[in-house]
N, C-alpha and C positions, 0 to 999 in steps of 0.2 A: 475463801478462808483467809482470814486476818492472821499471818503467823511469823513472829520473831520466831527468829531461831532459836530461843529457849522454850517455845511453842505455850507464849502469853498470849490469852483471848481475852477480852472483857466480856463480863455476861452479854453488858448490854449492846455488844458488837455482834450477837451469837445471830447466823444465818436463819431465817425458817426456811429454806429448801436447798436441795442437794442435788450434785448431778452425780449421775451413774457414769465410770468410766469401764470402758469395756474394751474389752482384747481383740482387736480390727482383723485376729487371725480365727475365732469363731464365734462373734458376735456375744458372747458370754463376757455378763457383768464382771470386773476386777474389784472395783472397791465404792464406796459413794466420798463426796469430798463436798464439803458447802460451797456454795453458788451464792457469791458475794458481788454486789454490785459499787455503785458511786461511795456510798458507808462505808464499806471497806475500806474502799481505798484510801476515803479521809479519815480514818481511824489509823492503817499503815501510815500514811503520809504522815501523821500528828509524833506516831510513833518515834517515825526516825528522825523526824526535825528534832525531836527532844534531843535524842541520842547525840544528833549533830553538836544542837545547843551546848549540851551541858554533861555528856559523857563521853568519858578516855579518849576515842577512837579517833578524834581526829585532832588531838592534842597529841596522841602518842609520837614518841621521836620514833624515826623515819626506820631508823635497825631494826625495834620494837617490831612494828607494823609488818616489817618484809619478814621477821624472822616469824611472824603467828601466819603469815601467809603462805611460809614454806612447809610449818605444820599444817595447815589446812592439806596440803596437796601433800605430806603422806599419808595422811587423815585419807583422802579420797583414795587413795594405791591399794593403802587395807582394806578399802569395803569395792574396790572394785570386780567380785564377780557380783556382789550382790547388786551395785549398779548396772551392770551388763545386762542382767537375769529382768529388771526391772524394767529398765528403758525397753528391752526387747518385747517383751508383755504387751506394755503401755503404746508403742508403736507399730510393732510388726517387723518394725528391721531384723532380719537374719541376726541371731547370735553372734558368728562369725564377722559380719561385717560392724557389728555394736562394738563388741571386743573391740577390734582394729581402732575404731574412730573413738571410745569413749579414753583407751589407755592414752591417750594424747591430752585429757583434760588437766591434769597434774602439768603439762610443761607450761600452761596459760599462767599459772599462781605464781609458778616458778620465773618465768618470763618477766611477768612484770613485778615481782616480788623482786629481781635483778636490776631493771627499769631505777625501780625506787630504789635499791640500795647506792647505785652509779650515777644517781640525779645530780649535777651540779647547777646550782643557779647563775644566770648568767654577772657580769659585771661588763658595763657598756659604756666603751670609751664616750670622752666630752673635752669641749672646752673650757677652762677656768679651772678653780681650785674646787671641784666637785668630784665627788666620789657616786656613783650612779651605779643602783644594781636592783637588781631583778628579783623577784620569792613569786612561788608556786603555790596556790591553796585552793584546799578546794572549793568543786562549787556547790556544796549543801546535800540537798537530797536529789538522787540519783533515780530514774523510772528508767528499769528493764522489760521489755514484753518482746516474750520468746516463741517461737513458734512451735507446729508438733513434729516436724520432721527428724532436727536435730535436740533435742531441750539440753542437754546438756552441755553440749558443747558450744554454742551459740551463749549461753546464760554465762560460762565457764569463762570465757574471750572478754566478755562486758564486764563481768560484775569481778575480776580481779585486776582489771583496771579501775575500775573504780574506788574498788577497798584500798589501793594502793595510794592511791591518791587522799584517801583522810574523806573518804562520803559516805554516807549512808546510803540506805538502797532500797527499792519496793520494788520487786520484782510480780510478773501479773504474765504467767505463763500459757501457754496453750490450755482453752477447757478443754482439749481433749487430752491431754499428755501432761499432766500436773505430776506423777508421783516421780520421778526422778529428781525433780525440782524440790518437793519435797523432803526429799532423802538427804537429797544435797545438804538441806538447811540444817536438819538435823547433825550430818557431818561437821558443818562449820563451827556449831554453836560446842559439839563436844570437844571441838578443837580448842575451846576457849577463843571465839569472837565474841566480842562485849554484848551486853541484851540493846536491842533496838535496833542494830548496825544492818539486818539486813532482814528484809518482813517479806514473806508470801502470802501474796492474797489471790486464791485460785475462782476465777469468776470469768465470765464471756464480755461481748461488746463494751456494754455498759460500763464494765470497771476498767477496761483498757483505754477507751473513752476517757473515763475520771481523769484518770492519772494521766493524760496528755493534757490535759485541761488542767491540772493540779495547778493554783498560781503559785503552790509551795514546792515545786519539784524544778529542778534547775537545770535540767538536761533529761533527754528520750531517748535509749536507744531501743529502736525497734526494727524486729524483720517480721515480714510478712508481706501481704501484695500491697501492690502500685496503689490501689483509694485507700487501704487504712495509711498507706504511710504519707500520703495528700492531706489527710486530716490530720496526724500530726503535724507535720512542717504546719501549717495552717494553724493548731492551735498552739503550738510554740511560741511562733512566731507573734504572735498577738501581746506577746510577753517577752519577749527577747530572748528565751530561753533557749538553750541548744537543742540540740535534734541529729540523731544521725541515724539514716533510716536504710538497710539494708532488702533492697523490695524484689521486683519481678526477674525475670530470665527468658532469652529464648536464646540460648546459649548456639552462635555457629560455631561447625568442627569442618574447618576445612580441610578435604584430602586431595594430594598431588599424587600423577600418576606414576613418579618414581619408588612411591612407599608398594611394599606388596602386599596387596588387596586383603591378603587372608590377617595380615600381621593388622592394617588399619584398621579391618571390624572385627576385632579379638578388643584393640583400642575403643573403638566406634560402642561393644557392648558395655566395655566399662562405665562409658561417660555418661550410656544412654539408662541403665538398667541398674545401676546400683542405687540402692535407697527405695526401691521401685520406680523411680526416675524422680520422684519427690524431693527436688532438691530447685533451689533457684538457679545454681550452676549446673544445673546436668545437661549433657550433650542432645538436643533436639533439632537441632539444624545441618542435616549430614551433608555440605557440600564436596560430589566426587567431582573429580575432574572425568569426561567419556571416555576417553581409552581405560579405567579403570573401574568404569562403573558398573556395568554385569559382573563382573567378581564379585564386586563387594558386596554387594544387594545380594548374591547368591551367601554368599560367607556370612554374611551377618543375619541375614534370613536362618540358615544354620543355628548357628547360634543361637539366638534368640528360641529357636522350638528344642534347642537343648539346654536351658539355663532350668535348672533343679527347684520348683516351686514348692513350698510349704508351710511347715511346721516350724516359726522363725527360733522356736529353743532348739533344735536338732542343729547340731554341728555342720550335716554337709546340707542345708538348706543355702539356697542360692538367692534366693527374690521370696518375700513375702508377701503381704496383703500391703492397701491403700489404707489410707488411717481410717475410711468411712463408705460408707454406700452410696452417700449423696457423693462424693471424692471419686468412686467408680463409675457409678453414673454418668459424672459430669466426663469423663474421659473418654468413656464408649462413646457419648454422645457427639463428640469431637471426632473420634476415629470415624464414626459414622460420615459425620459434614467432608472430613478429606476424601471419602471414596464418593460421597454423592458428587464433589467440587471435582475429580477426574483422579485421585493419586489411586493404585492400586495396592491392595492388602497382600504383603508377601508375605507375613506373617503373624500368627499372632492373633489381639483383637479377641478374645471373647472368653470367658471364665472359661479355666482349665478345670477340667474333671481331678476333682478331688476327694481323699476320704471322708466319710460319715462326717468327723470329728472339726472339718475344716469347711462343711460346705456350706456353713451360715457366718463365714468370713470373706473380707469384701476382697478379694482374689481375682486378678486379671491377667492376662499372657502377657509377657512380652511382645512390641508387635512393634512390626514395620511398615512403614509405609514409603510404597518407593513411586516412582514417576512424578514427585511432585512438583509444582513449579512455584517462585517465591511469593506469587499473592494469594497463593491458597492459604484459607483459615488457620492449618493447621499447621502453616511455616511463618506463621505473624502470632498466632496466642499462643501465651503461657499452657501447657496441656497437664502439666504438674504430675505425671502418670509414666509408665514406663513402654513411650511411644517414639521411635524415631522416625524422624521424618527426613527422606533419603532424595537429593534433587542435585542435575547434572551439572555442570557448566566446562566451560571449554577451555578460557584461558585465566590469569593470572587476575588482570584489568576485572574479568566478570565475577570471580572468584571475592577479590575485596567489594566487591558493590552490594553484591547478593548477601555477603557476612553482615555489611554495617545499613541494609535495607529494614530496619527493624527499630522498634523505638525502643529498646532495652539496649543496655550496653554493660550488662554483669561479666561475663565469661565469653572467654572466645580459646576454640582449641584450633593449631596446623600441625599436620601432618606430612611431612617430608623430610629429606635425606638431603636437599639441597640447602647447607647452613644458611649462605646469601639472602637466600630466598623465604628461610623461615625467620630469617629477622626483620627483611622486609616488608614481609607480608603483618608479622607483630605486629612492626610499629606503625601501620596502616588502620588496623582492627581499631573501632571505636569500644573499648570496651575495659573496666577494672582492673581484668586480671586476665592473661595468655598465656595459656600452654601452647609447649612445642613438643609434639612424641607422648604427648601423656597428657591427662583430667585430674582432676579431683585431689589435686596434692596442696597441702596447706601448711605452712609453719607459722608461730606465734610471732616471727617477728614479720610476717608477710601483712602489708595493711590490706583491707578487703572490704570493698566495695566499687559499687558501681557508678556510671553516668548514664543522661538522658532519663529515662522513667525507672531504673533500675535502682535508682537511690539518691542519698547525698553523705556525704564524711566516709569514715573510714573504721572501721573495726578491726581490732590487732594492730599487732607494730607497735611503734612508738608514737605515729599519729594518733591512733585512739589514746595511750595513755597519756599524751599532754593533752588531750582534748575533756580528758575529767579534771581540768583543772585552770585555774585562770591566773593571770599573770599582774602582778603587781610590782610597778616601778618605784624606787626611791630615790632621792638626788639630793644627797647630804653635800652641803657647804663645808670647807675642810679650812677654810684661810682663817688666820686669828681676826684680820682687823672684822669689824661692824657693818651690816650692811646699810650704806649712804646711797641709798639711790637721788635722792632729791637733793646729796649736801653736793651733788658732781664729783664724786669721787667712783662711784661705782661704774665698773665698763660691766660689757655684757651684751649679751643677746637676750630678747623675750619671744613668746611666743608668741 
């Protein structure tokens, strides 16, 4: 779907086929949405170049801009149960845990709506009677593609750095999770964002494809896995265009045997099981230290066969469904390959007996798996599912090798009571972003992303919002007399 946010289509843009979005908690259609491909996206993309070209939005002075971007984000406050009620539908995430994560999308507008009011540009000493200073602008048309896990929040991070910055934007979100994204736009445009500034076009491969290949699109942000985000940097790059690709995970959590067992896999369930473990930073690599490792595998075993499965509108619903079947599938299959490869199933591993209402929803246990050792399958790939995988080590030295033995370098969580040692051990860890005592905490002005296969650039912070924008130098001559270079009056340095 080809959609400004004042919801303009052109006839001759109009989809013949639609996809069916359905509720991953009992396979039951939600709504149909068209199935846009390469046309789309070059109808969006035409779109916002115009907008760029030759409307308001990125002429507006810098207050303008921040102040309709702080409306957007009460804009978003007041329709926020209706977003919660929505994303939860469209993904599966627990109610409870959507609430939590989506009230946080208003501080992104807010953040870099702050960014841009407090921007100064730089002025850079020199030699001579030169005055030399610096301006910020944007870089044209903006391509965001989001993924199904988070859609809101992910889109939220990108695309208010980008309006902050003076860009347009074509965003090209999850086929499977489009209506939250959708909602959004709606939001924006009642907010009063100008027509053209920011288009939805909801379509699969093909239009995500386009729009990285766009020659008119001037930066990519995109998360999703490690090959689509290879094939951006790759067709970016063919064009000099930016790119910052937020991609895979095999997040270690390492535990020391000062923390107590019960307390680290109370930890250990958070990082492993929230989202249904569908998260690129979610905790899948449990390194215990031996003296603490029967506990914890018992305690987090616990756990995991007590974490509350369902119905993800229900308030005390704890884990919901995987976005998909083929998504289930592909995880069982995996838990399969670790018990064939030697880890043993302490918990978990196989759809839980649910009601009538829920038993054609793609639902799996929480599940552990313990004894494993680092070159098993399922302590090297991405599992995207809510599976821990639980493996010993002894000291500190085996501890860092086993974390950074991985070609992902997203997240890394420690766990101990010894401070020395948990900064040590940080700044060891190959990887974006460390927790110490905790997972899954983010703030707007935290930059995020990864190294190695995990990505490149930064989303959040202040990194990403100078990164929606490029830098132009000027170097004004200030002296009265004429510039003589040939009459030998002029001194000076050249380049």
């Amino acid at each position: 779907m080809t959609q400004t946010v004042n919801h303009i289509t052109r006839a001759d843009e109009a989809p013949r086929i639609s996809r069916t979005i359905v509720n991953p908690a009992t396979g039951a259609p939600i709504q149909t949405v068209p199935e846009q491909g390469a046309a789309g996206i070059d109808a969006a993309v035409a779109t916002a170049l115009t907008a760029f070209r030759s409307g308001p939005w990125p002429a507006m002075v810098r207050s303008e801009r921040a102040r309709l971007l702080l409306r957007i984000a009460d804009a978003i406050e007041a329709a926020s149960e209706r977003l919660y009620t929505l994303e939860a539908l469209n993904n599966g995430r627990p109610i409870t845990e959507t609430r939590a994560q989506l009230s946080r999308v208003p501080e992104w507008f807010r953040y870099n709506a702050g960014l841009l009011a407090a921007q100064r540009q730089a002025v850079l000493p020199g030699d001579g009677p030169y005055l030399t200073y610096q301006q910020r602008l944007p870089l044209g048309v903006c391509g965001i593609i989001t993924p199904f896990n988070h859609p809101l929040l992910i889109l939220a991070r990108s695309v208010s750095a980008a309006l902050a910055n003076g860009n347009t934007v074509v965003v090209k979100p999850s086929e499977l999770t489009p209506l939250s994204t959708l909602a959004l736009a709606d939001i924006m445009s009642e907010a009063g964002l100008p027509d053209g500034v920011v288009n939805v076009v909801t379509g699969a491969r093909e239009a995500g494809a386009r729009l990285t290949q766009h020659p008119d699109v001037a930066k990519i942000t995109l998360t999703g896995g490690t090959e689509a985000g290879r094939a951006a940097a790759q067709a970016t790059a063919a064009r000099f265009a930016r790119v910052t690709a937020e991609l895979g995970g095999k997040t270690p959590v390492i535990v020391f045997d000062d923390v107590d067992p019960v307390d680290a896999a109370e930890g250990a369930a958070f990082a492993a099981f929230v989202a249904a473990g569908q998260s690129c930073v979610a905790g899948s690599r449990f390194l215990v230290q031996r003296r603490s490792y029967d506990a914890f595998v018992t305690a987090l075993s616990d756990r995991a066969r007590a974490i509350r499965i369902g119905d993800p509108s229900l308030p005390d619903t704890q884990m919901g469904p995987l976005i998909s079947a083929r998504q289930r599938d592909k995880v069982r299959e995996l838990i399969a390959t670790g018990v064939t490869e030697g880890a043993r199933l302490a918990a978990g591993g196989t759809v839980p007996d649910l009601p009538k209402s829920l038993q054609d929803g793609f639902f799996l246990q929480p599940t552990v798996l313990a004894d494993a050792t680092i070159d098993m399958t399922v302590a090297k790939e991405e599992i995207f599912g809510p599976v821990a995988v639980v493996i010993p080590f002894d000291d500190e030295e085996e501890a860092v090798s086993m974390a950074n033995d991985n070609r992902y370098g997203l997240g890394a969580g420690v766990w101990t009571l010894d401070i020395g040692r948990a900064h040590r051990v940080a700044s060891r860890i190959v990887a974006g972003m460390v927790w110490i005592n905790d997972h899954h905490r983010l703030e707007p002005s935290l930059p995020w992303g990864g190294v190695k296969e995990s990505g490149i650039g930064k989303d959040a912070g202040s990194e990403s919002f100078d990164d929606f924008s490029w830098i132009k130098t000027v170097v004004a001559r200030t002296a009265a007399e004429a510039v003589d270079w040939y009459g030998g009056r002029e001194q000076g340095r050249l380049n």
